[in-house]
C-alpha angles and dihedrals in degrees: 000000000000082000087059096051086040093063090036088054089044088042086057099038081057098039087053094050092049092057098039087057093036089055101033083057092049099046094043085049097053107096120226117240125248122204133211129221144201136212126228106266124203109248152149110252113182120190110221137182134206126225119199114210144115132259112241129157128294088227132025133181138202120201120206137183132271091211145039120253151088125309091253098171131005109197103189139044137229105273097035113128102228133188127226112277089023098141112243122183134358123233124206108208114233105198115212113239102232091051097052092046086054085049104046086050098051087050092054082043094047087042090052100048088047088056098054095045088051086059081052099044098044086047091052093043091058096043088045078053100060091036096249101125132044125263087236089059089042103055078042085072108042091045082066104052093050086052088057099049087052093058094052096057091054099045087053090047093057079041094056092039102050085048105051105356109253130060114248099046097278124101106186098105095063107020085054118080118208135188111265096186128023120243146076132340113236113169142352107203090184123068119206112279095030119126118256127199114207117236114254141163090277099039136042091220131221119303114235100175137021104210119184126167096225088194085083114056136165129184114234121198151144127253129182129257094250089062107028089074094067094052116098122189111275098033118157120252140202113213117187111177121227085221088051127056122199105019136093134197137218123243144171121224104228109162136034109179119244091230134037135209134230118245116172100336101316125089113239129204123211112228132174136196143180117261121212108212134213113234080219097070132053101224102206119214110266101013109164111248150159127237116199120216127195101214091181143358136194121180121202113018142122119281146172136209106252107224090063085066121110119198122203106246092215102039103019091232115163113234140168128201112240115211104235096168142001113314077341107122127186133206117253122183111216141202121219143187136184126003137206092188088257104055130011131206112258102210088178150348101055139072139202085249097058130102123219134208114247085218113174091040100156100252126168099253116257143208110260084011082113092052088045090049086040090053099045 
């Protein structure tokens, strides 16, 4: 028995002595971290923001037809650069029933009244004549024959009209449609063949042809409240184009709408601006783009890298670690200012002269690296 207890006290003598030299060589192998530092720099930092929208037109128009019908002949393509007055399209006008049976029968109805007021006219013509009737009477009467000619000649008019779209017989002013403004087409949104409906006081009509002049382009975009409050009219803008790499446009911001919407929880302004084009490149109509805005800039002032900031996970508070002897570092809470992502302005709490931890340097993750980090 005594045997037995004598090998398990030698087993663990032996044991302990294993495991003191296995873990005296791995602590004396692990290496101790150094760490680097940086020093403030002098600098420009600009805060920008970005703006996601599309370039359109500054004016487009829609041209519509005078008359009711059906798209007989289209005479130009998306794409045609067209000047004002170019015909455009062809209507055939197609009557309503209802409404050419009304006409025809105010115009019987015009033709037989004139008729009648001819029989009196000539009667009163030939008693004027003869001095039998007054000239009074006489002018009565041929007021109304002239009335009734009159008449006729408007009932045949709204005949003419409802029938083929135009008085006289000739239909060309209103059946054909015509540019109102040069430029681009842009859409046509009616195929030939396709009913069209003509623009009245009671309905906006059918749209035969989009026209836009794309020499003259703005960006229109959104931006969001917390930044909508530092543009001013005539700000300077940055335009890049997602159909053409490598090259950016200048713009003028020239509108920021007076009330926002809501999308997904923020509020988003509306804002425009005038885009300068390059002869070089055909800018098309909605291309989708992003117009750079620089809120703020200061020149000249002390600044940090920010990824050598710290923040204090109970107060926020921005903070650095100055190096006050070798590989000792001390806490240093810091003011800032405006930031570009990259640097950021130091308003107070740091000096040329400092020198300041590199403290989130990507290192492979050592034994006793926790006490060090615990002591600092």
């Amino acid at each position: 028995m005594n045997k037995i207890v004598r090998y398990l006290l030698i087993a663990f003598i032996l044991f302990g002595v294993l495991f003191a030299a296995a873990y005296f060589i791995k602590s004396n192998s692990t290496a101790s971290i150094t760490y680097e530092t940086q020093t403030a720099l002098i600098t420009s930092i600009e805060k920008k923001t970005v703006a996601t929208g599309k370039v359109i037109p500054e004016d487009e128009v829609e041209v519509k037809p005078q008359v009711q019908g059906i798209l007989e002949s289209l005479f130009v393509e998306e794409g045609d650069f067209v000047s004002e007055g170019q015909l455009l399209a062809k209507i055939k006008v197609v009557a309503d029933e209802g409404q050419l049976n009304g006409a025809k029968g105010r115009l019987a109805n015009a033709k037989i009244v004139l008729k009648n007021a001819e029989i009196e006219y000539k009667r009163n013509k030939v008693l004027f004549d003869k001095e039998i009737i007054s000239q009074q009477e006489f002018q009565s009467a041929e007021l109304n024959y002239n009335r009734a000619k009159q008449d006729v000649n408007n009932a045949q008019s709204d005949y003419e009209i409802i029938k083929l779209g135009s008085a006289g017989g000739s239909a060309s002013a209103n059946t054909n449609v015509r540019a109102t403004v040069s430029g681009t087409v842009l859409e046509l949104p009616v195929k030939e063949g396709g009913q069209v409906i003509a623009s009245n006081a009671f309905n906006a009509g059918t749209t035969i042809a989009i026209i836009a002049d794309l020499k003259k382009m703005i960006f229109e975009g959104k931006v969001d409240e917390a930044e909508v409050g530092k543009m001013q009219i005539g700000m300077p803008l940055s335009v890049s184009l997602g159909a053409i790499q490598d090259k950016t446009f200048d713009a003028k911001l020239k509108f920021i709408a007076p009330k926002g919407n809501e999308e997904q929880g923020a509020v988003q302004f509306k804002i425009e601006g005038d885009v300068t084009l390059d002869d070089n490149f055909f800018v098309r109509a909605g291309y989708s783009a992003n117009a750079s805005l620089v809120l703020e800039r200061k020149d000249s002032i002390l600044a940090l890298p920010e990824a050598l900031l710290q923040f204090d996970k109970s107060t926020e508070q921005a903070y650095v670690e100055i190096e006050v002897g070798e590989q000792k570092f001390e806490r240093k809470d810091i003011e800032i200012g405006i930031s570009d992502g990259i640097n950021v302005e130091i308003i107070s709490g740091v000096t040329l002269e400092d020198k300041i931890k590199v403290w989130n340097k990507t290192e492979e993750k050592k034994i006793g690296e926790e006490e060090t980090s615990e002591n600092e």
